[in-house]
C-alpha positions in Angstrom: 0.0 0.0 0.0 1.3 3.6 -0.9 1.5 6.3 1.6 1.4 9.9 0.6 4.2 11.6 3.1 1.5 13.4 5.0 0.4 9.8 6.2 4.0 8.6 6.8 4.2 11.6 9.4 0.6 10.9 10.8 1.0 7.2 11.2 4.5 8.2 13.0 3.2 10.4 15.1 0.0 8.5 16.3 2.4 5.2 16.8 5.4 7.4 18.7 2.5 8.8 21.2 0.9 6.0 21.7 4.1 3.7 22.4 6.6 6.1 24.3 3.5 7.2 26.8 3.9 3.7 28.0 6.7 1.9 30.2 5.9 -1.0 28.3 6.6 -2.4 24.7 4.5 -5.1 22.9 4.3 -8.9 23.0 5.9 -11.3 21.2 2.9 -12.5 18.7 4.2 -14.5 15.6 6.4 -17.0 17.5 6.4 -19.2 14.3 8.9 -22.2 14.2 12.3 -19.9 13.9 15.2 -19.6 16.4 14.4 -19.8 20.1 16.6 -16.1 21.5 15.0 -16.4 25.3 12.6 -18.0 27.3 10.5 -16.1 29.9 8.2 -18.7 32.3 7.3 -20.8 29.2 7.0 -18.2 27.0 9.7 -18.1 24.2 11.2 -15.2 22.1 12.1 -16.9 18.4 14.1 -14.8 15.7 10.5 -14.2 14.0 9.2 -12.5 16.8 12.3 -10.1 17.1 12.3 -9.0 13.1 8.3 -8.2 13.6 9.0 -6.1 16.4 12.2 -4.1 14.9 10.2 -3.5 11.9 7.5 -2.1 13.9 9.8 0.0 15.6 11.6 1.0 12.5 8.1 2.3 11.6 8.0 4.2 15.0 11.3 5.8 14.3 10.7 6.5 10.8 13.2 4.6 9.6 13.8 1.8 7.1 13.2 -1.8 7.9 16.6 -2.6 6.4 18.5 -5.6 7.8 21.6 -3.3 8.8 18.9 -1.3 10.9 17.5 -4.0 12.9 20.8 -5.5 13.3 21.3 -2.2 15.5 18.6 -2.9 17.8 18.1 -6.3 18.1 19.5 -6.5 21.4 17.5 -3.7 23.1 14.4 -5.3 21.2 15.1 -8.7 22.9 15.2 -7.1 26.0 12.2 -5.0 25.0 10.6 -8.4 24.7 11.6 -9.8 27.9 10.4 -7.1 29.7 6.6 -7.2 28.3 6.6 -10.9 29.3 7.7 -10.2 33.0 5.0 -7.5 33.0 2.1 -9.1 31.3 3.2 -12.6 33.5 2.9 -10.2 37.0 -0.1 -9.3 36.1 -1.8 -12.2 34.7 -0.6 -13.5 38.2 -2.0 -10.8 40.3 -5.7 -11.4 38.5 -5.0 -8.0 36.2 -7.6 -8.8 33.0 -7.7 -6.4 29.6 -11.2 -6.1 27.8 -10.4 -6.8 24.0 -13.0 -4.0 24.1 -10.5 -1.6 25.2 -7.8 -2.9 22.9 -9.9 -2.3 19.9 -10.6 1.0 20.7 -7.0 1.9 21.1 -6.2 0.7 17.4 -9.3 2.5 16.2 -7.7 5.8 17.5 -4.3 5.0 16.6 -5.6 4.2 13.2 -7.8 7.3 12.9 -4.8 9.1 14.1 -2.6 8.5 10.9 -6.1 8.9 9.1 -6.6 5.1 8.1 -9.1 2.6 8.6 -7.6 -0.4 10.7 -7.8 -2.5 7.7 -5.5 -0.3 5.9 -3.6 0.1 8.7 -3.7 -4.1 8.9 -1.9 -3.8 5.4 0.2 -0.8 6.2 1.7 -3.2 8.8 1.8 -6.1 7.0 4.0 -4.3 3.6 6.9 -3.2 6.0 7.1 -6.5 7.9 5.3 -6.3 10.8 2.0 -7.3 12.1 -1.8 -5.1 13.5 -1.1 -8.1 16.2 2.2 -6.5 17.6 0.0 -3.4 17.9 -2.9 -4.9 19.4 -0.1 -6.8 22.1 2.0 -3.6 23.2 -2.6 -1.8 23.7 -3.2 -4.9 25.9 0.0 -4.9 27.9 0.1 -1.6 28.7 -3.4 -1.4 29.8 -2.2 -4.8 31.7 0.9 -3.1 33.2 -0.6 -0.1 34.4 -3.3 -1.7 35.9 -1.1 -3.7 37.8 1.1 -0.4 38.9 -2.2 1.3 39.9 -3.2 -1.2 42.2 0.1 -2.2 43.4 0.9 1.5 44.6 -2.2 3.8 43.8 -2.3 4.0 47.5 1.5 5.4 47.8 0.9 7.7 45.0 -0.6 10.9 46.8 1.2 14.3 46.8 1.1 16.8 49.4 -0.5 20.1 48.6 2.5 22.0 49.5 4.6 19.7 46.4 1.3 20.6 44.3 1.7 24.2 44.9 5.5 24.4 44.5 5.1 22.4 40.9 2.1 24.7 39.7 4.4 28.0 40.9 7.0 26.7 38.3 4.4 26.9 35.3 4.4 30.8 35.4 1.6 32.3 33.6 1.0 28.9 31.1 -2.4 28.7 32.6 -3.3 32.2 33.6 -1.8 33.0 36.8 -3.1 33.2 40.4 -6.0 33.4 42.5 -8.0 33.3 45.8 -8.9 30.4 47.2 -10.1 29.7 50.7 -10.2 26.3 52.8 -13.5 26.1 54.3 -16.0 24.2 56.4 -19.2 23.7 54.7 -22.0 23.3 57.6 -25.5 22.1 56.9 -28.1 22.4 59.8 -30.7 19.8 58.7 -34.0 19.7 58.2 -36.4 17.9 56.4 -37.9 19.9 52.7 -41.3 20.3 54.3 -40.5 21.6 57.6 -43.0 24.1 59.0 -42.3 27.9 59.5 -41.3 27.2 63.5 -38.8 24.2 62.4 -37.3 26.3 60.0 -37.1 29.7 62.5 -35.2 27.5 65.0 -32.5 26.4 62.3 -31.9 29.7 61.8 -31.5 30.4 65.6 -29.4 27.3 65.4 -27.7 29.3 62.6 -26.8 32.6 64.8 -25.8 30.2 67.8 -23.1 28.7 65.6 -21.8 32.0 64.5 -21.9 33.4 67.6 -19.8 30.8 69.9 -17.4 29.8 66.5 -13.9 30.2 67.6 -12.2 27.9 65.4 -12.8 25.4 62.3 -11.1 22.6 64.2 -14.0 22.7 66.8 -16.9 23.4 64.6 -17.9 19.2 64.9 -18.2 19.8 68.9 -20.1 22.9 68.8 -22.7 21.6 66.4 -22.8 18.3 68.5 -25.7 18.9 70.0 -28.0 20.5 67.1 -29.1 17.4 65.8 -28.5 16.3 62.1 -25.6 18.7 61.1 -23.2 17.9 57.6 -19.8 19.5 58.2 -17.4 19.0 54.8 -13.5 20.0 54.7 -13.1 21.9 51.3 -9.7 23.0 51.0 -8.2 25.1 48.2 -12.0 26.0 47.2 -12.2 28.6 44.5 -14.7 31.1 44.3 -16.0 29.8 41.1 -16.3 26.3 42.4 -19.4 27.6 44.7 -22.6 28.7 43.4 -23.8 32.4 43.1 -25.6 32.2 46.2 -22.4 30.5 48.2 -20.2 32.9 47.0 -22.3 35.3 48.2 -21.5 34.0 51.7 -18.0 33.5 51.2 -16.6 36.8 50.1 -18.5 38.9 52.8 -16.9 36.2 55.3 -13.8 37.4 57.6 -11.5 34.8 58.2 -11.7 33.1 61.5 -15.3 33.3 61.3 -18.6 31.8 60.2 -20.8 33.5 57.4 -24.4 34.0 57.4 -26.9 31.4 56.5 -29.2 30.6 53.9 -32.0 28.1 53.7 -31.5 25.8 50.6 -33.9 22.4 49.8 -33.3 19.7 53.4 -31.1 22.5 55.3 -29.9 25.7 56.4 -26.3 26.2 54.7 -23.5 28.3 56.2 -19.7 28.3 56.1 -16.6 28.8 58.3 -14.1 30.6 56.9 -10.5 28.8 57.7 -7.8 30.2 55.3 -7.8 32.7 52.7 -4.6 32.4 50.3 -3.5 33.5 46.8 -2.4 30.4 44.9 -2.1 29.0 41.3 -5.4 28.6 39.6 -7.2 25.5 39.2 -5.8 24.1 36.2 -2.3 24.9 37.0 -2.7 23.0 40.0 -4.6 20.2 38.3 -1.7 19.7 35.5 1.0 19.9 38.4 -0.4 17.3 40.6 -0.8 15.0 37.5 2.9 15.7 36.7 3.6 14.7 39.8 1.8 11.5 40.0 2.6 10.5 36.4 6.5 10.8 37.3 5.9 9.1 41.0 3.8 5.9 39.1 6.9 6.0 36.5 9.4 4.9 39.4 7.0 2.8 41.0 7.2 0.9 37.4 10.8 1.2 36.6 11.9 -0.1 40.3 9.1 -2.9 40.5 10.3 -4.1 37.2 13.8 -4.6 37.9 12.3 -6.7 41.2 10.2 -8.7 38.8 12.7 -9.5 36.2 15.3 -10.8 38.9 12.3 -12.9 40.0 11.6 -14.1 36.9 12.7 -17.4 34.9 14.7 -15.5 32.3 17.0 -17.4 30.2 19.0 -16.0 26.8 19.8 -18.7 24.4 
């Protein structure tokens, strides 16, 4: 199948996104009967599977599928290969599953991505010596592998708001600057929607008694103990354009170190406690940072557990 150039850059960009955004490369899939190069479990890596995969990375690199060029990386694309299996093997064994589902959506985009069909992309693969089925192994591993990272560490993967805010200071003006935001206590006096006119004075008495007697947000739980059904919610780093007109309202005409007025909204009377007023990166600053930062921690959680697994493993190199 021809390619225009156009569609030699789109098919190399959609495959270089695609493979470099994961830790993982793709699985050995056309282990015909050629030259055994390493075993991993029971699992072998023939000659056959090695020339699919450096053509298909040839493609990646934009680069000719020439003998002399995969001569160059045929060792790092053994070890490429090696690696999948100890990852896809880890997490076969820890009960990690990939929906085919999933897999064919991923070769829809990457397809749509270099403007194909995946038919044409099929045949694409398949004049330059590689295979859709290397594609479809490195979709299912890595959605394999990171599974397994998630659930492995997802739990040791949180970053402190003070590493958030240090990250999103570094991005300068990218996403437009600073802004207020507050942390606050959200405080809902209950009462039920259909409460009659005396229920409804006494939540607001309630209200005024709260205000009155608030001396700080770390004790708003024990004053409100004994008003009966009362919400308190932590919001912490709480634009004003995360609240509704009305909150707002009672947010910006709040001191800090004290408690705002109330309202009556539908099962409650609403008020808020006023903890901390600062000046910090803006939402989406802070939003990209803390991705950045979890990206980069899941990254070494993967790179370190992998050089565990692989010393585990049954590797052997014919």
């Amino acid at each position: 199948m021809q390619l225009m150039v156009s569609s030699k850059k789109n098919i190399f960009f959609a495959f270089f996104i695609l493979l470099f955004a994961q830790i993982i490369m793709i699985a050995p899939v056309l282990a015909a009967d050629s030259k055994i190069l390493a075993t991993v479990g029971n699992v072998n890596i023939t000659e056959d599977d090695v020339k699919v995969r450096s053509n298909f990375l040839l493609i990646v690199k934009n680069k000719s599928a020439s003998a002399s060029n995969r001569a160059n990386i045929k060792n790092s694309t053994i070890k490429e290969l090696v690696n999948e299996q100890v990852q896809l093997q880890a997490a076969t064994r820890n009960g990690i599953t990939v929906d085919e589902t999933d897999v064919n959506k991923r070769i829809k985009t990457i397809a749509k991505g270099a403007k194909m069909t995946v038919a044409q992309l099929t045949s694409f693969l398949k004049s330059k010596g590689s295979h859709i089925d290397s594609m479809r192994g490195l979709q299912k591993a890595g959605i394999a592998w990171r599974g397994l990272i998630r659930s492995k560490f997802g739990s040791s993967a949180q970053i402190s708001e003070k590493l958030i805010d240090e990250e999103a200071a570094k991005l300068g003006k990218k996403f437009g600057g600073e802004q207020t935001v507050y942390d606050l206590r959200h405080i809902v006096l209950k009462m039920p929607s259909n409460a009659n006119k005396t229920k409804r004075k006494q939540r607001l008495a309630d209200a005024k008694t709260v205000r009155a007697n608030f001396s700080k947000c770390s004790r708003i739980r024990t004053l409100t103990s004994s008003l009966g059904r009362v919400k308190v919610v932590t919001m912490r780093n709480v634009s004003l354009s995360n609240l509704s007109a009305g909150q707002r309202k009672l947010v910006i005409n709040t001191r800090v170190g004290s408690v705002s007025g109330a309202r009556t909204i539908k099962g409650g009377v609403e008020m808020y406690a006023v903890c901390k007023k600062t000046t910090a990166r803006n939402d989406k600053a802070r939003q990209f940072a803390e991705s950045k930062l979890v990206q980069k921690k899941f990254e070494k959680f993967a790179t370190d557990y992998l050089i565990q697994l692989t010393a585990e493993a049954n590797v052997k190199y014919k």
